[in-house]
N, C-alpha and C positions, 0 to 999 in steps of 0.2 A: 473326683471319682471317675474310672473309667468309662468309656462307651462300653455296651457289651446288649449283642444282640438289636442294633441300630438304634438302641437306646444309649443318651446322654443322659448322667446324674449328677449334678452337682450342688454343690450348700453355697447359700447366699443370705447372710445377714440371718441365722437361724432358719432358714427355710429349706429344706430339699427339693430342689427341683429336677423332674424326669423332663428330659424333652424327646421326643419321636424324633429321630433322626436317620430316616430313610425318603429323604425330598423325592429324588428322583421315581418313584414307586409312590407317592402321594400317600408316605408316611403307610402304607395299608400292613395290618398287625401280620405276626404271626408268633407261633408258641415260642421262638425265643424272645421277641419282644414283649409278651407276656408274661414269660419270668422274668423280665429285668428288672418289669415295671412289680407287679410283684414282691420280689425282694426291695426292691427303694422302697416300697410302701411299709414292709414292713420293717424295713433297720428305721425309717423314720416314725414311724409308733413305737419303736423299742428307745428313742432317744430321750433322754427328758428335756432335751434343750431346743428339742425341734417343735417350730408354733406352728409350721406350716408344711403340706403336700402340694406341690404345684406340677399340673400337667400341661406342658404346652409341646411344640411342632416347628420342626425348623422347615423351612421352605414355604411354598403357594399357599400347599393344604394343611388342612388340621390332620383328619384322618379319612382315608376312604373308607374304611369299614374291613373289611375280613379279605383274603387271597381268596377268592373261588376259585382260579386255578389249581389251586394247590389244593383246596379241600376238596375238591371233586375226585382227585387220586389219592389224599389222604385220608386217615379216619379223623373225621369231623368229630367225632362224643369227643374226641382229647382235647380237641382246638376249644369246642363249645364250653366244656367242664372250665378250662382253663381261664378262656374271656371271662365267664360267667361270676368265678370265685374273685376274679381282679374287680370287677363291677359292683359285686356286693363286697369287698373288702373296702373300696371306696367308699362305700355306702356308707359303711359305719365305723370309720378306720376309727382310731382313738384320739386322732390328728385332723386340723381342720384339713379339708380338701378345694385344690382350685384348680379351676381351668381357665386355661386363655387361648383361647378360638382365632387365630387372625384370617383364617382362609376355612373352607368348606370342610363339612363333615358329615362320611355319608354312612350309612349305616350304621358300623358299631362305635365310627367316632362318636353319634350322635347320642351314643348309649353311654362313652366314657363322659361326656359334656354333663349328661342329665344324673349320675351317681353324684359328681361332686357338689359338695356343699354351696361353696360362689362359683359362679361363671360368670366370664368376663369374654366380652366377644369384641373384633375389629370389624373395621364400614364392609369389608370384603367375607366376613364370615360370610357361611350358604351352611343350611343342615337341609338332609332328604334322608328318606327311607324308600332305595328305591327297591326293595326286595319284592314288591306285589307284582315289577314289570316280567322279572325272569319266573316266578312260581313257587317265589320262598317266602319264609315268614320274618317278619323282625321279632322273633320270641324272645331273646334274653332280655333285651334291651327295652321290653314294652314298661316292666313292674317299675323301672327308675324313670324311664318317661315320665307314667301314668301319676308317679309321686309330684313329680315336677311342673307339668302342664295340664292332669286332671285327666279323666279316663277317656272323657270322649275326644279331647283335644288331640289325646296318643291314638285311638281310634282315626281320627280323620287323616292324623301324617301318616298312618299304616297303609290306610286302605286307597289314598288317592297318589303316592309316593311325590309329593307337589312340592318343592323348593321355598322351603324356611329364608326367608332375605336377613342382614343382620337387623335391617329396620323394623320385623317382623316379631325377632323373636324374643324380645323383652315385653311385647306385647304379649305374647302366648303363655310368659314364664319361662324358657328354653334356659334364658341364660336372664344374669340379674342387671347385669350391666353392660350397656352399649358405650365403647369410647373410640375417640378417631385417634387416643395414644391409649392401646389396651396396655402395653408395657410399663405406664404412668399409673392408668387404675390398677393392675397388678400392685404396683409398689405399695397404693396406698392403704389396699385392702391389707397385707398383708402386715403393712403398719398397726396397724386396728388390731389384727390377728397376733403379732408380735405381742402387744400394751394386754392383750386380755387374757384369762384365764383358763388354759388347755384343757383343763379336766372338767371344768363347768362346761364349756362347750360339747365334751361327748355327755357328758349328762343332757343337755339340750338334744344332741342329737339323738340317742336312743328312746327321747319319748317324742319325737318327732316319729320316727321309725317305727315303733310298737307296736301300731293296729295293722304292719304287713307283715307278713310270711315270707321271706324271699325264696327260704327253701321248698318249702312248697309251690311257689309259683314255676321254680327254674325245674323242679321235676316234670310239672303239667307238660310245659313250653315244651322241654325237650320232648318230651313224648311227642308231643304232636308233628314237630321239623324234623324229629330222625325215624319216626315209625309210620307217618304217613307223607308230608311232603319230601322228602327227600328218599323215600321209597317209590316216589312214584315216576315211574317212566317219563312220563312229558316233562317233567321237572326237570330227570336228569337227562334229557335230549335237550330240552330248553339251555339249558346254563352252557352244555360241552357245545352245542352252536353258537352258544355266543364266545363261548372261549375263544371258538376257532376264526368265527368272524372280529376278531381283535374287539370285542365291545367288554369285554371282561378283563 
């Protein structure tokens, strides 16, 4: 399958794999990498031969998280709606979902890692949330944390923006499995996932799911990061200084 929007797609042994493939830019999304990724999720829930979603990252990084550049002169509600439905699409696709981490992931990687069902992280993964530094919030990405590592543990990467190490974050729950060949534990998870049964597994996962709202959470959220922090002057002095000082 082609690249399209610095995203790679391709099928391997029943599996659809997306990989981020913008290295030089530290993989960081934007809305056409969002529909690529997107559309692969959905032709691979519309397959009945596909066992498997796999999101991994070519190059250093996994993901930086979002272009502030560009959302600083773009309209943000497009970019946010867009991450947000890819994240909760993850959430409960119909397909199992995996991630493989080899390098850091900062912001809203952190938020594609904590949607998917297994994560699989290398010795060189890093996860942060550094959005408390410039004056922004991590709202989309708090409800699949908060699922994943428990409310107060996504409370504490929010509010202190502190560097997740890979040795760390099997401890906290971030990711399920640390390997020094994540591309071996890939293979084997997927083995597992291949032998088992696709449709039990979304039955598993919808009553894992059940006691959250996501829609309702991603309405709050956004309310908050586009009607008051991203409304507010220091904020946006805050981020176009760091634009300008190359720190963004």
């Amino acid at each position: 399958m082609p690249a399209e929007g610095f995203v790679t797609v391709t099928r391997d042994e029943g599996s659809t794999i997306a990989e981020l493939n913008r290295p030089d830019e530290g993989n960081i999304l934007t809305l056409e990498m969002l529909d690529a990724l997107s559309t692969a999720l959905h032709e691979a829930e519309h397959d009945p031969n596909c066992s498997a979603f796999v999101l991994c990252a070519a190059g250093d990084s996994f993901c930086m998280g979002d272009d502030l550049r560009k959302l600083a002169s773009e309209n943000i509600d497009v970019f946010l709606s867009s991450y947000w439905r890819f994240v909760a699409n993850l959430a409960s696709a119909a397909v199992p979902t995996v991630a493989v981490v080899t390098g850091p992931a900062v912001g809203g990687g952190v938020g594609l890692t904590a949607a998917c069902d297994i994560a699989i992280c290398g010795p060189k993964a890093t996860f942060q949330l550094p959005e408390v530094f410039f004056g922004m919030l991590p709202t989309i990405l708090l409800p699949p944390l908060a699922w994943r590592i428990g409310p107060q543990r996504a409370l504490r990467l929010a509010a202190l923006g502190e560097i997740v190490s890979a040795e760390m974050a099997p401890e906290l729950g971030l990711v399920d499995l640390l390997s020094s060949n994540p591309v071996a534990a890939k293979r084997e998870v997927l083995e597992v996932l291949h032998r088992s049964d696709r449709d039990t597994i979304a039955v598993v996962k919808r009553i894992h799911r059940a006691e959250f709202s996501l829609d309702t959470w991603f309405k709050e959220y956004r309310k908050l990061l586009l009607d008051v922090r991203w409304n507010d002057p220091k904020v946006v002095d805050r981020v176009q200084r760091m634009i300008r000082e190359g720190v963004l």
